[in-house]
RODREN-472144 format. One record per residue: residue in one letter; x, z, y of N, C-alpha, C in turn. Coordinates in steps of 0.2 Angstrom, whole numbers, plus 5000, padded with zeros to 4 digits. Layout:
N
+--------+------+------+------+------+------+------+------+------+------+
| residu |   nX |   nZ |   nY |  caX |  caZ |  caY |   cX |   cZ |   cY |
+--------+------+------+------+------+------+------+------+------+------+
|      a |    X |    Z |    Y |    X |    Z |    Y |    X |    Z |    Y |
...
+--------+------+------+------+------+------+------+------+------+------+
This chain:
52
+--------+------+------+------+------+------+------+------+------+------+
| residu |   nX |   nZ |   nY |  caX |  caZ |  caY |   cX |   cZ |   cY |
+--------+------+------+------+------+------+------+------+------+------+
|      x | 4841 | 5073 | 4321 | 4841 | 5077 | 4315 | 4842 | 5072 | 4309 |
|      x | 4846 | 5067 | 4311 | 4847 | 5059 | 4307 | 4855 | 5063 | 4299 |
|      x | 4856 | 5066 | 4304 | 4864 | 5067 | 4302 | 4862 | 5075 | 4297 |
|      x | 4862 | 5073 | 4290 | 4862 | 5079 | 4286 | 4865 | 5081 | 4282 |
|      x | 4873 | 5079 | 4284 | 4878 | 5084 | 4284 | 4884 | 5079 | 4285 |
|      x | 4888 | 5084 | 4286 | 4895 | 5083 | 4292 | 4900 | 5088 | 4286 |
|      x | 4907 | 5084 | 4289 | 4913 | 5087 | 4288 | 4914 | 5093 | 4293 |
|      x | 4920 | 5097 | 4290 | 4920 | 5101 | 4295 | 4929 | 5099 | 4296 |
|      x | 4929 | 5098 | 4300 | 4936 | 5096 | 4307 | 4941 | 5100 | 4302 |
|      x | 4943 | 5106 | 4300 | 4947 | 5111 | 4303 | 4947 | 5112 | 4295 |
|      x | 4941 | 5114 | 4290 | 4944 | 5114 | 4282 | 4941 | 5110 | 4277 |
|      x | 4937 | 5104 | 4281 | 4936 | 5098 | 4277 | 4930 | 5102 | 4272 |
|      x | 4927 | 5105 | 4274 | 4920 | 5107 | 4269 | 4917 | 5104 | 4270 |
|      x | 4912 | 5100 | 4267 | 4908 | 5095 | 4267 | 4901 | 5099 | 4267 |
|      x | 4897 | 5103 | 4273 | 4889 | 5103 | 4273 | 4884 | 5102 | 4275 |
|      x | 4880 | 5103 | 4271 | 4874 | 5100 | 4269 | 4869 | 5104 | 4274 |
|      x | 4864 | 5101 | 4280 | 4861 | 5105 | 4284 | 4853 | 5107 | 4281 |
|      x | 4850 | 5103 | 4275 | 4846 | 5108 | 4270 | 4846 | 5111 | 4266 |
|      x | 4854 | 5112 | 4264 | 4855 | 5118 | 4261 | 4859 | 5123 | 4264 |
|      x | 4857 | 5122 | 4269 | 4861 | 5128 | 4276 | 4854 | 5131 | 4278 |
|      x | 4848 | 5128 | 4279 | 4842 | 5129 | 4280 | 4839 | 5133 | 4275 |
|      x | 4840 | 5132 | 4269 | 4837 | 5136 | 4263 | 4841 | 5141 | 4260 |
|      x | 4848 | 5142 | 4265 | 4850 | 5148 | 4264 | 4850 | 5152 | 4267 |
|      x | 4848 | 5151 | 4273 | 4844 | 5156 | 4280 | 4839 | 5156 | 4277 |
|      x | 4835 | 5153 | 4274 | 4827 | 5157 | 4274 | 4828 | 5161 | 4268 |
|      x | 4831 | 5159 | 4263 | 4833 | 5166 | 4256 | 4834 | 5171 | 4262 |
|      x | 4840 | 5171 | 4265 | 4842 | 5178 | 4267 | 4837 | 5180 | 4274 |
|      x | 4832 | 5178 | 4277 | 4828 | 5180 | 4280 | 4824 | 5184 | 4277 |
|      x | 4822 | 5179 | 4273 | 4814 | 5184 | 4266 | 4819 | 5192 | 4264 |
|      x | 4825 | 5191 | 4261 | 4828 | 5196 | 4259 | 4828 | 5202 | 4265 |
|      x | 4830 | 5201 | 4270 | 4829 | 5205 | 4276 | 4822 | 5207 | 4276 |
|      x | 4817 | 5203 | 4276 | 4812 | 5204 | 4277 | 4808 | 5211 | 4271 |
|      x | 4811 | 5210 | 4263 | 4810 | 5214 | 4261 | 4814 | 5218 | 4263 |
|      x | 4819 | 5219 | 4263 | 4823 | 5226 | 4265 | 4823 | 5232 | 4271 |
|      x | 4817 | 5226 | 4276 | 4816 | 5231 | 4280 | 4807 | 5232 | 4281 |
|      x | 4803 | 5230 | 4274 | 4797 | 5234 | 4272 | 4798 | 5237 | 4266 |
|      x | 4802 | 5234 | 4261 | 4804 | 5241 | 4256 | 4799 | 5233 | 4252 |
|      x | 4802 | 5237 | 4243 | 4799 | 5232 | 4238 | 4793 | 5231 | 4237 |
|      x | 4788 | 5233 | 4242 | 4781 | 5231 | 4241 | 4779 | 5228 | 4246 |
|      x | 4780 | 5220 | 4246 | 4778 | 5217 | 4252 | 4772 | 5215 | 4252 |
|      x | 4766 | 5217 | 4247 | 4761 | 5212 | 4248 | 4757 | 5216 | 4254 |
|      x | 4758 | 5220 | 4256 | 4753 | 5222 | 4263 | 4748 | 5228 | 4260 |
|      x | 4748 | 5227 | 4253 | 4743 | 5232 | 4252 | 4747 | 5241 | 4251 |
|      x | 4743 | 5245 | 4253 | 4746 | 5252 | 4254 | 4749 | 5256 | 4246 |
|      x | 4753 | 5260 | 4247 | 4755 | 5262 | 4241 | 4750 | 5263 | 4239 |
|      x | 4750 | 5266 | 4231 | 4745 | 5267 | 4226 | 4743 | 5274 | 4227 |
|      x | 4748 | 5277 | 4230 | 4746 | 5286 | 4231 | 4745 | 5287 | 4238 |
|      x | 4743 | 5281 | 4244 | 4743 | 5283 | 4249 | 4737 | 5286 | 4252 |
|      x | 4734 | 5285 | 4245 | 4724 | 5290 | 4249 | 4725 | 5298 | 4248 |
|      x | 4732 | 5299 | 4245 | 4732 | 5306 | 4244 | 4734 | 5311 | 4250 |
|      x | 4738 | 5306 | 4253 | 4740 | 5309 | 4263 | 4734 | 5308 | 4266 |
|      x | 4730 | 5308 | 4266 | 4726 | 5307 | 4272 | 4722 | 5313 | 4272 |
+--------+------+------+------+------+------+------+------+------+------+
């Protein structure tokens, strides 16, 4: 894990494997809210005691 960033062969992009790291975890959390919906604190909606 010495090596934190490399060229790449074929179009000479020069990247960065901590900001390869920190753009997978942006688009994981986005996923994450995408597939709870924009209320990630855990707590129930506000009109959930109405369904019951």
């Amino acid at each position: 894990m010495h090596v934190r960033e490399w060229t790449c062969g074929t179009c000479g992009a020069v990247l960065d494997r901590d900001i390869n790291a920190a753009v997978n975890v942006a688009k994981a959390a986005g996923q994450a809210v995408t597939a709870r919906g924009p209320q990630v604190s855990g707590d129930p909606p506000p009109n959930s005691a109405a369904k019951r």
